[in-house]
GUSE-903110 format. One line per field, with one value per residue: residue number from 0; x, y, z of N, C-alpha, C in turn. Coordinates in pm, whole numbers. Last residue first. Example, Ala and Ser with C-alpha at 12.3 -4.5 7.8 and 13.67 -1.06 7.14 Angstrom:
BEGIN
resi c(1,0)
n.u c(1285,1319)
n.v c(-225,-569)
n.w c(708,780)
ca.u c(1367,1230)
ca.v c(-106,-450)
ca.w c(714,780)
c.u c(1290,1320)
c.v c(3,-330)
c.w c(787,780)
//
This chain:
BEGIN
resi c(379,378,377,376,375,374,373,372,371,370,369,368,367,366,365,364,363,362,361,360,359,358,357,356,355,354,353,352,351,350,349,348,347,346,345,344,343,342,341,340,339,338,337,336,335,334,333,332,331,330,329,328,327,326,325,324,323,322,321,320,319,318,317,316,315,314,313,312,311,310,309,308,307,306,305,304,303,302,301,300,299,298,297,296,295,294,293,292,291,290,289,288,287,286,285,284,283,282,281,280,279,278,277,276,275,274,273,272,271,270,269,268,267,266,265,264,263,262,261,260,259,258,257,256,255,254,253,252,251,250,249,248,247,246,245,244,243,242,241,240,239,238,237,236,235,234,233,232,231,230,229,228,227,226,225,224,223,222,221,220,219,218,217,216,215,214,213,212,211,210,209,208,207,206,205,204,203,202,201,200,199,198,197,196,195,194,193,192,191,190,189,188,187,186,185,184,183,182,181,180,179,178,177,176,175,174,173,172,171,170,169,168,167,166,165,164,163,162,161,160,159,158,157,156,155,154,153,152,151,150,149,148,147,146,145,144,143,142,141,140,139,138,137,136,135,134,133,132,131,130,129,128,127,126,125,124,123,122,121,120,119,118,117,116,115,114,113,112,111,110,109,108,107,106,105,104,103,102,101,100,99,98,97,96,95,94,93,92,91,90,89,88,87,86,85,84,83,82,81,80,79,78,77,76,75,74,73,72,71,70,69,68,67,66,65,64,63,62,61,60,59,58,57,56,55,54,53,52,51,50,49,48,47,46,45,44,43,42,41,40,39,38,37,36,35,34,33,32,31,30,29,28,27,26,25,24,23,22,21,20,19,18,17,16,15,14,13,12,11,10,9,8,7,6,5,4,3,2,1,0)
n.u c(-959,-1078,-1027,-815,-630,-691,-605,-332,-213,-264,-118,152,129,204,435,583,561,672,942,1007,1011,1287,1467,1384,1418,1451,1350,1059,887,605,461,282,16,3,-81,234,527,633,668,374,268,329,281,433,278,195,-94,-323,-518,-748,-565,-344,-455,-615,-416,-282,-500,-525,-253,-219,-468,-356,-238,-37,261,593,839,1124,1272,1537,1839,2087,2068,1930,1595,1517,1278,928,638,503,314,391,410,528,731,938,887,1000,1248,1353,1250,1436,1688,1627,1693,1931,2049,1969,2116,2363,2365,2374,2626,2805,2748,2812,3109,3383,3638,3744,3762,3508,3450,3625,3503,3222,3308,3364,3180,3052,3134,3121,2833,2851,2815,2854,2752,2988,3136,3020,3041,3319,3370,3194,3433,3608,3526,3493,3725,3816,3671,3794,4070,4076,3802,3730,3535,3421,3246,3087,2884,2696,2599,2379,2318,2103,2197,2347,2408,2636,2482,2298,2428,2689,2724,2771,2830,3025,3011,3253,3291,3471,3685,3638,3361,3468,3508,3211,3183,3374,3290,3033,3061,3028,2893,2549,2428,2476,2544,2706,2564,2389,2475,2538,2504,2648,2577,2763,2745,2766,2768,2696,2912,2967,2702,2730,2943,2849,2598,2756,2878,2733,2587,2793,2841,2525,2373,2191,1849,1673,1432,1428,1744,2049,2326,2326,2133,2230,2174,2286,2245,2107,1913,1882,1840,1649,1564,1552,1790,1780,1613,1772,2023,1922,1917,1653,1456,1361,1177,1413,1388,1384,1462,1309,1387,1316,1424,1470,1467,1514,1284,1276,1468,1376,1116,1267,1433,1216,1095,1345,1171,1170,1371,1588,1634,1845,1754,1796,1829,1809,1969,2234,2351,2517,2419,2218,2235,2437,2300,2137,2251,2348,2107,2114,2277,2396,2602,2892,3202,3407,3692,3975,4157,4245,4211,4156,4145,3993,3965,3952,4160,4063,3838,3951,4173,3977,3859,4026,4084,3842,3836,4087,3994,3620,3512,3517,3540,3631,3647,3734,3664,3679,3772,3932,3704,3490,3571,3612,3312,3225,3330,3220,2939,2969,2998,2795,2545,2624,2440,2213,1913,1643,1414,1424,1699,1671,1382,1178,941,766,602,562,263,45,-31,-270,-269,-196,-132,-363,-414,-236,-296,-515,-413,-272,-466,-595,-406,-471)
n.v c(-612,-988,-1186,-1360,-1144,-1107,-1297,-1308,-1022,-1040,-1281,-1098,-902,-1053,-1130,-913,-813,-1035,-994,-716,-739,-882,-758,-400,-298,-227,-347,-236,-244,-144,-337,-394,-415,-286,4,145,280,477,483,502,234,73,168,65,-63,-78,-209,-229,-415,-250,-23,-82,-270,-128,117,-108,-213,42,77,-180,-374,-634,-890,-1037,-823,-814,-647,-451,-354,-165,-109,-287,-571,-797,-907,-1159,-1132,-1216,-1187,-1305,-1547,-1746,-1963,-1964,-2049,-1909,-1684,-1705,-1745,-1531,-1360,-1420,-1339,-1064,-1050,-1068,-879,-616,-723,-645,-393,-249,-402,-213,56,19,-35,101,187,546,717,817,927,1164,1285,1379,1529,1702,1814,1923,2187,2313,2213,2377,2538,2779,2959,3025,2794,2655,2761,2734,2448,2339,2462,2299,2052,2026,2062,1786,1596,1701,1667,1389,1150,1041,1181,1303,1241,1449,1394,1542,1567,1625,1511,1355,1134,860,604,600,469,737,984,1078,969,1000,997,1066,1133,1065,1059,795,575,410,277,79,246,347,226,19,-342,-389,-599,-907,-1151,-1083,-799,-449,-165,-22,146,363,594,610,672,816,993,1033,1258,1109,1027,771,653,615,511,235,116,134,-57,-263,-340,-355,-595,-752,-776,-650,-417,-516,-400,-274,-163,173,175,-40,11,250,399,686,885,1074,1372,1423,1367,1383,1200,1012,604,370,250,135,-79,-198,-281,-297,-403,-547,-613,-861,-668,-389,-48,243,537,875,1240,1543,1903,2145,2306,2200,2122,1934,1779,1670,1576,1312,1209,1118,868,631,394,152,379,607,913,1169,1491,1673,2024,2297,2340,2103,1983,2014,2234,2125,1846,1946,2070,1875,1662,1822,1831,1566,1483,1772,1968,1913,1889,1737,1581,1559,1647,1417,1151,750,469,249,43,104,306,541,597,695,922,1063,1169,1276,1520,1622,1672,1861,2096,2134,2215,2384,2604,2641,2914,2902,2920,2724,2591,2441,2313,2253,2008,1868,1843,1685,1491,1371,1399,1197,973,927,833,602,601,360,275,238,289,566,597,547,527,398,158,-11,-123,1,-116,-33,-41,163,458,632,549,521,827,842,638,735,961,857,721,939,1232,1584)
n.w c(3959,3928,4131,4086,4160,4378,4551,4497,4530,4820,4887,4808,5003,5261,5220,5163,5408,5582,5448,5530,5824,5844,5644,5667,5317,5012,4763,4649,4334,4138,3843,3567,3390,3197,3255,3160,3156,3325,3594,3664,3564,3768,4156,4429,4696,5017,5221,5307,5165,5128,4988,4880,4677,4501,4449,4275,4103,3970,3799,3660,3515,3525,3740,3742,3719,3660,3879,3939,4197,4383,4441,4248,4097,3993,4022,3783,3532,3554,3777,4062,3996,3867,4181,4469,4511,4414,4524,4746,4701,4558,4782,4973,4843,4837,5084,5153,4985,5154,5411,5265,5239,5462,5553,5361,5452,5733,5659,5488,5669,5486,5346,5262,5500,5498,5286,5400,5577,5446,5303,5479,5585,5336,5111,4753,4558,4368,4177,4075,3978,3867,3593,3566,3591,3359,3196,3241,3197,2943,2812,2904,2765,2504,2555,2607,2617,2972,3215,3561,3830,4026,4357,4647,4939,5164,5408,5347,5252,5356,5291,5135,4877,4868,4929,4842,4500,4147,3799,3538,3224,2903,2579,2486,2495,2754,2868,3081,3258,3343,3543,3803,3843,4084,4411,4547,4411,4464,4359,4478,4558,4483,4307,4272,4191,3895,3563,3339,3045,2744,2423,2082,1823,1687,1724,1977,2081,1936,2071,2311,2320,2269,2444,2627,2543,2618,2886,3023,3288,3524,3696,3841,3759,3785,3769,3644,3838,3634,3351,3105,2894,2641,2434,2215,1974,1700,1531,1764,1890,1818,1843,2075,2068,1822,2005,2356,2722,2835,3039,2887,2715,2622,2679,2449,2515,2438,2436,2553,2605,2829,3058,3342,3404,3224,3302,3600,3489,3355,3649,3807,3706,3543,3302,3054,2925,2914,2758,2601,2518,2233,2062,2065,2338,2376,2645,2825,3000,3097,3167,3348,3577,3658,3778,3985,4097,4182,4307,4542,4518,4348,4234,4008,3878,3762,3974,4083,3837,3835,3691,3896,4072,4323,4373,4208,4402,4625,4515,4386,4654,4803,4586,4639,4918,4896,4720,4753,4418,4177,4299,4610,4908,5214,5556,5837,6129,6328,6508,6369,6284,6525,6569,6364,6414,6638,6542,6352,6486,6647,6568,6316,5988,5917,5877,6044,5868,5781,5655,5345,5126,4968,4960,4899,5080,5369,5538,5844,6081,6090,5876,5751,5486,5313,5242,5084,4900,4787,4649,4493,4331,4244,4240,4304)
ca.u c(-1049,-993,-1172,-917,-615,-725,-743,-412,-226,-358,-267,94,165,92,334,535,476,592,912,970,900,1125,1403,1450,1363,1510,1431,1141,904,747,420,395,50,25,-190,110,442,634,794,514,244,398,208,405,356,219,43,-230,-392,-766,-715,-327,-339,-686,-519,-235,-410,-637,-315,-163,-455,-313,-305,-161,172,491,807,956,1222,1405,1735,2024,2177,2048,1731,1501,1409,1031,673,577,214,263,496,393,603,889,853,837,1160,1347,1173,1323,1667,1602,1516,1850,2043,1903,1995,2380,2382,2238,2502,2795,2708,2706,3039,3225,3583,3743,3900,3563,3379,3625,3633,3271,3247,3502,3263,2966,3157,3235,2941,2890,2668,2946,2676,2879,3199,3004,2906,3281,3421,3116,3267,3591,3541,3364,3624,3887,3676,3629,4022,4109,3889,3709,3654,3478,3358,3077,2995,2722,2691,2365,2449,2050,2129,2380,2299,2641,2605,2255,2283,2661,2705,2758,2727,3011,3034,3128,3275,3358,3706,3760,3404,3404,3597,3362,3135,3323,3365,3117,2995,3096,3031,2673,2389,2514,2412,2797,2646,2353,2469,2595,2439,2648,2594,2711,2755,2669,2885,2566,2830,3066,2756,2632,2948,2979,2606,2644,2966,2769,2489,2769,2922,2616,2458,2273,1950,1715,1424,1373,1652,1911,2219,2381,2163,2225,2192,2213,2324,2299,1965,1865,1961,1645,1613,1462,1781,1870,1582,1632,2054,1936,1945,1776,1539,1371,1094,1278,1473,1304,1508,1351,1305,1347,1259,1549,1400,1639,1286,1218,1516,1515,1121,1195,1476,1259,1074,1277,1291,1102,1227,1585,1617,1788,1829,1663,1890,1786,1845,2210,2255,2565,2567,2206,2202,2484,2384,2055,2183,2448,2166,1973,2266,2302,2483,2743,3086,3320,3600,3803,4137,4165,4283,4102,4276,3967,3998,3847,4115,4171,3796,3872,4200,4035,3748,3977,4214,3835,3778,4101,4088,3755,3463,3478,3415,3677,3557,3756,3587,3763,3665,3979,3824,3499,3569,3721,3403,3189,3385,3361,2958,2916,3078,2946,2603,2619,2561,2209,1983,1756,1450,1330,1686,1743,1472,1336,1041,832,728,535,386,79,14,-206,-366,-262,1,-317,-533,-220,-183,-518,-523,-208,-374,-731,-455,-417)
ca.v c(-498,-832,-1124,-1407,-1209,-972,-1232,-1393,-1038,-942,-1292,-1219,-887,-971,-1218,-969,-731,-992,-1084,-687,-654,-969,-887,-528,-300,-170,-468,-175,-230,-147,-296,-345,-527,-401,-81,162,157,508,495,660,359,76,146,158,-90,53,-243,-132,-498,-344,-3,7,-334,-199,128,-39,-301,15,220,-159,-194,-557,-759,-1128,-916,-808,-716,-415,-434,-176,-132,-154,-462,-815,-759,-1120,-1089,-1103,-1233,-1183,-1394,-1648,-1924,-1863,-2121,-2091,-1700,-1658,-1887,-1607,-1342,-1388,-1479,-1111,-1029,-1206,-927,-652,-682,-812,-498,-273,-422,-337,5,31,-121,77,87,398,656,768,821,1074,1249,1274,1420,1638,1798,1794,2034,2239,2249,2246,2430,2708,2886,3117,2938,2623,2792,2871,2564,2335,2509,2460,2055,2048,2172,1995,1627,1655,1775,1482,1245,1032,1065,1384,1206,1413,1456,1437,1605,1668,1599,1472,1223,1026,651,549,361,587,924,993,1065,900,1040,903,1172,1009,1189,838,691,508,345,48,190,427,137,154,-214,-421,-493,-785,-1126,-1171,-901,-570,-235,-81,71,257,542,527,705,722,1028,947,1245,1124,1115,880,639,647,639,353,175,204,67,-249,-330,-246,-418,-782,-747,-769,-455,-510,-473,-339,-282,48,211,80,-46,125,424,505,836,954,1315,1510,1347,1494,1289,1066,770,444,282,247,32,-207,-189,-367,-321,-621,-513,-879,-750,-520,-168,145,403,702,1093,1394,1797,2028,2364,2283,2242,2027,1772,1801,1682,1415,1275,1198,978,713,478,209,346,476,831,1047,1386,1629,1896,2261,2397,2255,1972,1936,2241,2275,1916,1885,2164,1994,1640,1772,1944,1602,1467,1642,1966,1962,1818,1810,1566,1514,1773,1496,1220,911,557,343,30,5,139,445,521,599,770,1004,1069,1160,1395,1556,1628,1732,1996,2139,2176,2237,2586,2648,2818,2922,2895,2814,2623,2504,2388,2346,2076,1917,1907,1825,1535,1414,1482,1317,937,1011,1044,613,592,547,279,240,148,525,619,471,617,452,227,68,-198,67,-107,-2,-172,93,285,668,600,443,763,917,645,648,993,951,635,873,1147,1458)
ca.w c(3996,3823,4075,4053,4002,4268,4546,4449,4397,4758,4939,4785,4852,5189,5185,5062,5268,5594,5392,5389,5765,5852,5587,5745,5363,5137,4850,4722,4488,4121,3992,3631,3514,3135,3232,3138,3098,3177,3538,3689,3476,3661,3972,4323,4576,4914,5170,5368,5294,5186,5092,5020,4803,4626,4503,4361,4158,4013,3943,3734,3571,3382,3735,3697,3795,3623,3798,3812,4138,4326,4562,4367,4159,4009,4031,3931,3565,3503,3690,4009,4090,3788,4054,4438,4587,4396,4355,4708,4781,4503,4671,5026,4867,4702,5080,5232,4944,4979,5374,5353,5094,5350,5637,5358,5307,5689,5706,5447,5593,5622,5320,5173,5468,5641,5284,5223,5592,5565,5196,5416,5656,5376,5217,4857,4640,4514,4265,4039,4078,3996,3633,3592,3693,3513,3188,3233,3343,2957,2802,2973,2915,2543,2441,2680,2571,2806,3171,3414,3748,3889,4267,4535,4864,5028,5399,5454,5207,5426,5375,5259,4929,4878,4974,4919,4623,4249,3922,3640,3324,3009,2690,2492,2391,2721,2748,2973,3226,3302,3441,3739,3826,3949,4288,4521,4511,4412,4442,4392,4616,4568,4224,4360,4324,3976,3675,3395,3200,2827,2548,2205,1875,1670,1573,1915,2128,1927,1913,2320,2359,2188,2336,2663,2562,2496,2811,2994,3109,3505,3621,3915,3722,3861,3854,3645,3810,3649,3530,3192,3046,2679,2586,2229,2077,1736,1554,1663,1915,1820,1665,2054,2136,1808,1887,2245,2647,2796,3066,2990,2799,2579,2735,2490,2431,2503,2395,2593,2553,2723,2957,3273,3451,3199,3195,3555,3564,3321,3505,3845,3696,3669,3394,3175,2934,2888,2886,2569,2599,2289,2081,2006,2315,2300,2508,2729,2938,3034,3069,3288,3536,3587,3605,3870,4101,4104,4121,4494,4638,4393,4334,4064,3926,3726,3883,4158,3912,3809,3711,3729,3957,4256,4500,4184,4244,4611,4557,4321,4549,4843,4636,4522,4896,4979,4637,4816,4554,4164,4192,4512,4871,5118,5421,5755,6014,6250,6552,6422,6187,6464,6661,6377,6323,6619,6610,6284,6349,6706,6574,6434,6095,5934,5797,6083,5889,5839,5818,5438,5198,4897,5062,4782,5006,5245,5498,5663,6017,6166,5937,5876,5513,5401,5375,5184,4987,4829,4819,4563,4388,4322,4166,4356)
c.u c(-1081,-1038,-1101,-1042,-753,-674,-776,-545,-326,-354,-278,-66,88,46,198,438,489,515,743,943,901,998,1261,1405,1393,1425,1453,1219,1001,777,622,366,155,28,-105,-18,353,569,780,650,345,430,313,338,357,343,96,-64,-291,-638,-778,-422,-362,-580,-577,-299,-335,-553,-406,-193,-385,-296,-294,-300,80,407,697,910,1116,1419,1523,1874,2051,2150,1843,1599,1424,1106,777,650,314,277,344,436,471,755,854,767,1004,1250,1202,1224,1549,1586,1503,1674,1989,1916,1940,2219,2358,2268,2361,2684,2677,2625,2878,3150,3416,3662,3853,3674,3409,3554,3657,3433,3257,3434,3381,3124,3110,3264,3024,2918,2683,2834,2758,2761,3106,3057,2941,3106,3394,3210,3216,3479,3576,3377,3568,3796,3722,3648,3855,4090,3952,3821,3594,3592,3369,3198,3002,2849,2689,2516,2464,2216,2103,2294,2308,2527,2612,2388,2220,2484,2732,2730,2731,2968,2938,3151,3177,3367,3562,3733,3484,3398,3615,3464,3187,3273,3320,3190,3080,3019,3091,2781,2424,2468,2385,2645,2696,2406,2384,2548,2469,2628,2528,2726,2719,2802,2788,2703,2776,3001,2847,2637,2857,2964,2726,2605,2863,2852,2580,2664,2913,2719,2510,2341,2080,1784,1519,1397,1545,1811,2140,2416,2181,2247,2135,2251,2234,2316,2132,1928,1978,1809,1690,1487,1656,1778,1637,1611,1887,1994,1991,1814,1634,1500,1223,1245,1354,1359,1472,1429,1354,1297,1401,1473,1459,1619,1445,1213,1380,1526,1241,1175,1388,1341,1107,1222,1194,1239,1180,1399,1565,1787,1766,1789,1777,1778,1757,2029,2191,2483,2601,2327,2166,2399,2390,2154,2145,2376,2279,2022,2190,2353,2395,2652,2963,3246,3568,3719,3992,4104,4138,4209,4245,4098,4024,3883,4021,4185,3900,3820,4071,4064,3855,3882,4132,3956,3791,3982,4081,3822,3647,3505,3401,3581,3633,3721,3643,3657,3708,3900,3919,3639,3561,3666,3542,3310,3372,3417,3142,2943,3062,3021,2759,2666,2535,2374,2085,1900,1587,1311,1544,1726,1544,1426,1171,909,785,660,431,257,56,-167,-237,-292,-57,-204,-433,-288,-188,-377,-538,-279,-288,-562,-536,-486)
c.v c(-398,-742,-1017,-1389,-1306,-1056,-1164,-1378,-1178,-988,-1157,-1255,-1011,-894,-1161,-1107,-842,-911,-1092,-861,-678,-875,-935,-627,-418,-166,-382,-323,-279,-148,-235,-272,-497,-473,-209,54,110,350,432,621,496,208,198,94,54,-34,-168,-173,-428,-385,-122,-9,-231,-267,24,7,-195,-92,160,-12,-227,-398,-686,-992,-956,-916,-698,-540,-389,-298,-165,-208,-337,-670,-827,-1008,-1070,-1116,-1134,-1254,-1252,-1540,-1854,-1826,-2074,-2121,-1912,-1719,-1843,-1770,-1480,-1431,-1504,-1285,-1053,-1145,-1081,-808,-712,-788,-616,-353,-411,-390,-169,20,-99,13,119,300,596,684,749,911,1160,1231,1312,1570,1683,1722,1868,2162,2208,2252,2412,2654,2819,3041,3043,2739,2709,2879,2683,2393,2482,2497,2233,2096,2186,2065,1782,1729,1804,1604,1391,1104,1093,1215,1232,1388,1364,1472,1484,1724,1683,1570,1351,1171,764,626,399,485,803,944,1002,1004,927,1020,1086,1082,1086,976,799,639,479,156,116,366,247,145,-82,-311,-461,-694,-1000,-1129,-1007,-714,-372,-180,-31,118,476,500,605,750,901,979,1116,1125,1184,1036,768,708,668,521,226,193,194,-101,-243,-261,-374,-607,-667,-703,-573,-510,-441,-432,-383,-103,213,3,-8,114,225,528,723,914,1158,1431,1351,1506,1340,1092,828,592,376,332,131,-73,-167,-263,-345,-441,-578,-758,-804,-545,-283,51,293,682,994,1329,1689,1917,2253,2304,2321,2140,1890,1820,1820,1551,1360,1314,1124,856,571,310,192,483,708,933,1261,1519,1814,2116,2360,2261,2078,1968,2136,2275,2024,1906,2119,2089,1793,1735,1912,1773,1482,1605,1827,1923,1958,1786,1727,1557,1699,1603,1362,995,698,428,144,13,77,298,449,508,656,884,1028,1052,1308,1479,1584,1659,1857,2041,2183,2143,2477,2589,2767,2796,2974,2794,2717,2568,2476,2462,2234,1999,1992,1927,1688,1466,1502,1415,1140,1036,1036,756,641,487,409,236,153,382,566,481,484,508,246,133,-124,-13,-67,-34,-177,-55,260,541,616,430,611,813,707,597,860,961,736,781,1024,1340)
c.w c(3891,3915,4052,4039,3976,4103,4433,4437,4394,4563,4900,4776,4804,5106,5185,5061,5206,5456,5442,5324,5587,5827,5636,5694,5530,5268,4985,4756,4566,4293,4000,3758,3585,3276,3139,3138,3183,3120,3388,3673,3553,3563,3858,4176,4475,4802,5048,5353,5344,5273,5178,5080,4925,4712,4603,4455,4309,4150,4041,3886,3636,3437,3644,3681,3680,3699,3784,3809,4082,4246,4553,4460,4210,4076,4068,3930,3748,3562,3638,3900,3993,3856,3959,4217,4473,4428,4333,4607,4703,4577,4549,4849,4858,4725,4948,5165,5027,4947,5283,5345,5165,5255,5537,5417,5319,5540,5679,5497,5597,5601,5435,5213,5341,5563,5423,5288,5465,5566,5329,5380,5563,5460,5302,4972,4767,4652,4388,4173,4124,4036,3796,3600,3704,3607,3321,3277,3328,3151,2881,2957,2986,2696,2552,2677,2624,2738,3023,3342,3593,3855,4155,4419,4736,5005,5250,5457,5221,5336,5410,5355,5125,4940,4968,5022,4746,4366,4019,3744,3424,3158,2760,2564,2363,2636,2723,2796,3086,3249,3327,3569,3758,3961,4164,4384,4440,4464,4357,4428,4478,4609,4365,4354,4360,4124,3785,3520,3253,3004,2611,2338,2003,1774,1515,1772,2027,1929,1846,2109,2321,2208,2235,2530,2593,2440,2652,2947,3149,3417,3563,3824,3779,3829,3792,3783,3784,3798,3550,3329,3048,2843,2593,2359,2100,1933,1631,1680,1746,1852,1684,1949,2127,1914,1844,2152,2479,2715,2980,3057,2945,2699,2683,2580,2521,2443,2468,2512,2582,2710,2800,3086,3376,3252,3175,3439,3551,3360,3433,3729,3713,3664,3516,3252,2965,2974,2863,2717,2626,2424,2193,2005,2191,2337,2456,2612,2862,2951,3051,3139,3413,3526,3567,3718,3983,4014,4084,4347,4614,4530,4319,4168,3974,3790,3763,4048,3957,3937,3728,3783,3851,4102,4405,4267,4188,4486,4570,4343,4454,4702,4659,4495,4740,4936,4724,4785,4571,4273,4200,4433,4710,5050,5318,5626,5962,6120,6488,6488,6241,6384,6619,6483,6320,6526,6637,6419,6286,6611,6606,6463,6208,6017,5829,5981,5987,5882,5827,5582,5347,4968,4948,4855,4882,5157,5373,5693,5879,6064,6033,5964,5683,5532,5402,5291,5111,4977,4903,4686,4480,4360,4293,4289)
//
């Protein structure tokens, strides 16, 4: 256990710890109401039945069509897949996109979590760098080898909490086309936007590409604990058939999904989204929160305010970012994450949470605050 891991622990016991890196939705009340799950259960009971099909139950991939067609993208039921998670979807994906020989390409700063699946499904990784202000460039691309067979974007990325322009995704799409790259577009946390409304599927963007669009339902509608997620198949048609073969005869083999989850996706797909909406009304009075902060308190967080999901990178007045971390939990029992577990290192990167009720997470941050001013004026 690393000295910022024990550190945690022992704060995680105090009275009054807050944890502004918070990633999970029920421990704040983030959660639908049981009846929404017990009437369903009821029916589901009445007629339960299990026949099972590889790329999940046709009603459930009807529902996801129509839902993506309501926002714009023209998808039919026969795209799509589902799984048990995207943690479970990245692992199928790169086994089946990137040869053994071949490397998958993760943007940097990123989430740690990728690495992990990209090793337990036995497939080395390089970067591509994002500059200073998360800007996606041809410079960060140009850094990846031949040798890379898949690239993933996460839109909104995770952590930094930003958004392609027009101009990176033009920049992106004649890359992919160049270098003849897979793209797994990473989505759930796409309905968590801040401004009017969330963007469009970002699928849309590159027609003549192989792209497969990850979404679930653990973040938009707080339901983790149902573990269903699913994979939109778009691009060439040739491209796309193959590759929806292939994940039908390795899902036929595993059949993740279950079938009450799967009534539940479909109940929550075709009624209105209030609880999504409620965490977005949320994210977005605590970015307000941060933009007053940052007036008052100008140097402390430095960098790009988030424009989409549920994290923020900025840079502090603190270079050790582990050390910085450490003395917030031990003195003001306040949990930021350190820069260095999403890949940059002792420059000052803290990373932390918008999910949070406004008056506990304007609370952390003022005690965020009164720890970066203390610690900027005696280094730890």
């Amino acid at each position: 256990m690393t000295p910022y891991a024990r550190a945690l622990e022992r704060a995680r016991e105090q009275t009054g710890f807050i944890d502004l890196a918070n990633g999970q939705m029920h421990p704040y009340g983030y959660r639908h109401p049981p009846e929404v799950f017990s009437g369903l259960w009821e029916i589901y009971l009445r007629d339960r039945s299990y026949a099972p099909q590889a790329l999940g139950p046709r009603s459930t991939r009807d529902a996801l069509a129509a839902w993506y067609r309501r926002r714009g993208l023209p998808a039919q039921a026969e795209q799509f897949f589902l799984t048990s998670g995207t943690s479970e979807a990245y692992r199928l994906l790169f086994t089946l996109l990137c040869p053994i020989d071949r490397t998958l390409a993760l943007p940097l700063p990123g989430y740690p979590l990728f690495e992990e699946l990209a090793a337990l499904s036995e497939r080395p990784v390089e970067y591509y760098a994002l500059d200073h202000g998360w800007t996606l460039t041809p410079k960060g691309l140009e850094q990846l080898s031949r040798d890379a067979a898949v690239l993933v974007l996460i839109e909104p990325n995770n952590p930094t909490g930003r958004i392609l322009r027009p101009e990176e995704v033009g920049t992106l799409r004649a890359f992919l086309r160049e270098r003849g790259l897979v793209l797994i577009i990473d989505e759930v946390f796409e309905s968590f936007h801040y401004g009017h409304g969330g963007p469009s599927p970002r699928a849309l963007d590159f027609p003549d590409i192989l792209v497969i669009t990850l979404n679930g339902l653990s973040k938009r509608w707080a339901c983790p604990d149902f573990k269903v997620a699913w994979g939109l198949v778009s691009g060439p048609e040739r491209a796309r058939d193959s590759l929806l073969e292939r994940l039908d005869t390795a899902l036929d083999a595993l059949l993740p999904v279950s079938p009450f989850s799967c009534r539940l996706a479909e109940h929550l797909l075709q009624h209105p989204d209030d609880l999504s909406r409620r965490i977005a009304a949320d994210l977005t009075t605590n970015r307000d929160c941060l933009l007053q902060f940052r007036k008052l308190n100008p140097g402390l967080l430095n960098g790009p305010l988030p424009e989409g999901g549920i994290h923020w990178m900025p840079q502090t007045p603190v270079a050790d970012d582990e050390q910085l971390a450490i003395a917030l939990l031990e003195k003001w029992q306040l949990h930021v994450m350190p820069g260095y577990l999403f890949g940059l290192e002792d420059r000052g990167y803290i990373v932390m949470s918008l999910l949070l009720p406004p008056p506990l997470f304007a609370e952390g941050l003022e005690r965020l605050g009164r720890g970066l001013r203390e610690l900027a004026d005696s280094p730890v």
